[in-house]
VOGU-3710 file (C-alpha; in Angstrom, 3 decimals, decimal comma):
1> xxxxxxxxxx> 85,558/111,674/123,463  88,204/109,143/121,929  86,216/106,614/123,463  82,708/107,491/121,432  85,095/107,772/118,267  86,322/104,942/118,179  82,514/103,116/119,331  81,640/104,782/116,418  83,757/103,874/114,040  83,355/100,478/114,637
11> xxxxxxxxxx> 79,940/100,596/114,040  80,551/102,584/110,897  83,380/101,122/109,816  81,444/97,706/108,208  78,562/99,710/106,387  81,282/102,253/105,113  83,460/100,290/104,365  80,887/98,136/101,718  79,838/101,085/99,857  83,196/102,197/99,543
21> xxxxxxxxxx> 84,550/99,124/98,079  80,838/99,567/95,728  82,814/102,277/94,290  79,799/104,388/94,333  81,363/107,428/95,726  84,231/108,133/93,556  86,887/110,210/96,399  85,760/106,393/98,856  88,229/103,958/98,822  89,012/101,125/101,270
31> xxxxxxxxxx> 92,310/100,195/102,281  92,661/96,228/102,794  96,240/95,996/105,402  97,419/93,720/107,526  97,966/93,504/111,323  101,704/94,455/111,905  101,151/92,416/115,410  98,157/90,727/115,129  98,638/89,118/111,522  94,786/89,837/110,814
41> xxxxxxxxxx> 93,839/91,189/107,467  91,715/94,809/107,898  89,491/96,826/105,521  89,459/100,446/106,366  87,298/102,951/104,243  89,263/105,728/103,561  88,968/108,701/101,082  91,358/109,568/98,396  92,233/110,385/95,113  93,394/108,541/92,094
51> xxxxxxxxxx> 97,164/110,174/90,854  98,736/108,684/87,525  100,352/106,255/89,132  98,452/104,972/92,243  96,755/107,311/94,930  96,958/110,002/97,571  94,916/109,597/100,963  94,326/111,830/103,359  95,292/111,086/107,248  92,959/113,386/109,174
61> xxxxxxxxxx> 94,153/111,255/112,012  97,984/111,475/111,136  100,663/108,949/109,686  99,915/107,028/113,014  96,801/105,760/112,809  96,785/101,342/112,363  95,715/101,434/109,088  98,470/103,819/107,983  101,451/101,913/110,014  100,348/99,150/108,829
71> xxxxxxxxxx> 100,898/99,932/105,241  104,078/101,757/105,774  105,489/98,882/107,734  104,469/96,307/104,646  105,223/98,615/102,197  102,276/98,673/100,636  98,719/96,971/100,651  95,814/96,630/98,349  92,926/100,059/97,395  89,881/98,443/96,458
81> xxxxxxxxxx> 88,716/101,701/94,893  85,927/101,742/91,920  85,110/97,983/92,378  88,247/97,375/91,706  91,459/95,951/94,172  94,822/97,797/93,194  97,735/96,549/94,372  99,946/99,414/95,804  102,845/100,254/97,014  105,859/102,423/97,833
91> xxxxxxxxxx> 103,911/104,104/100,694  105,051/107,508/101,821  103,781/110,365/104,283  103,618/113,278/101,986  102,595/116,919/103,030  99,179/119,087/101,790  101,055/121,275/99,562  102,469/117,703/97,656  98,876/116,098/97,852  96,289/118,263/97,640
101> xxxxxxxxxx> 96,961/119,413/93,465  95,791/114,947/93,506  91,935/116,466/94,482  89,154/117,782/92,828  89,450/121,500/92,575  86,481/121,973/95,768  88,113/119,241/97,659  91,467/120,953/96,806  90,269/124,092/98,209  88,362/122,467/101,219
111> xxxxxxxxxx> 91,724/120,800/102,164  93,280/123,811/104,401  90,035/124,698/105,525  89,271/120,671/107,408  93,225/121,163/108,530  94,705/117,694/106,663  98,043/118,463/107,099  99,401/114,922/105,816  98,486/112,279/103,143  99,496/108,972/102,146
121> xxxxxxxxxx> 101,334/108,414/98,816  101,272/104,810/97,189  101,855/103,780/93,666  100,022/101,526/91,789  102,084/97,781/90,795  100,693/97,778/87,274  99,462/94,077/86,043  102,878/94,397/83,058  105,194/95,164/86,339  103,737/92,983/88,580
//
């Protein structure tokens, strides 16, 4: 089964990944990382939510998926969310309780139901800080 996954999702993965960054689909994001080992830069589409001050992602997966260590381990990375790239960063795992108040009330309420137990936290470097 983790085999077909992961065939999957890199099939998926490339087309997803454009519309996401299209900003089309306002709770589609992609998260642009780099390699901890390899050194390669990655875009992974990802859902989320926009916070005040940067965003909250959902790890269906968990905290150790690549994309995720990879971020943690930079300490931060770059959301390319609404056309737009956002430099974050501060990342932290955060639990549903913390992350889901981020979503849409139906998302909000979906959230227990799909089982996300964690999400990614990461603040946004505003242009005046950075």
């Amino acid at each position: 089964m983790g085999s077909v996954i992961r065939g999957l999702t890199k099939v998926l993965n490339p087309v997803l990944g454009k519309i996401a960054a299209w900003g089309w689909i306002p709770v589609w994001g992609v998260v642009v990382h780099t390699g901890r080992k390899s050194g390669r830069r990655f875009a992974t589409p990802i859902a989320l939510a926009k916070t005040n001050d940067g965003f909250v992602i959902p790890l269906p997966w968990g905290a150790g998926t690549d994309w995720c260590r990879n971020v943690v381990a930079a300490g931060g990375g770059i959301v390319r969310w609404g056309g737009v790239d956002h430099v974050v960063r501060d990342p932290e795992v955060i639990a549903q309780a913390e992350a889901a108040p981020a979503f849409p009330a139906i998302i909000e309420r979906l959230i227990p139901v799909i089982g996300i137990e964690r999400f990614l936290r990461v603040r946004e470097i505003r242009a005046a800080t950075a």
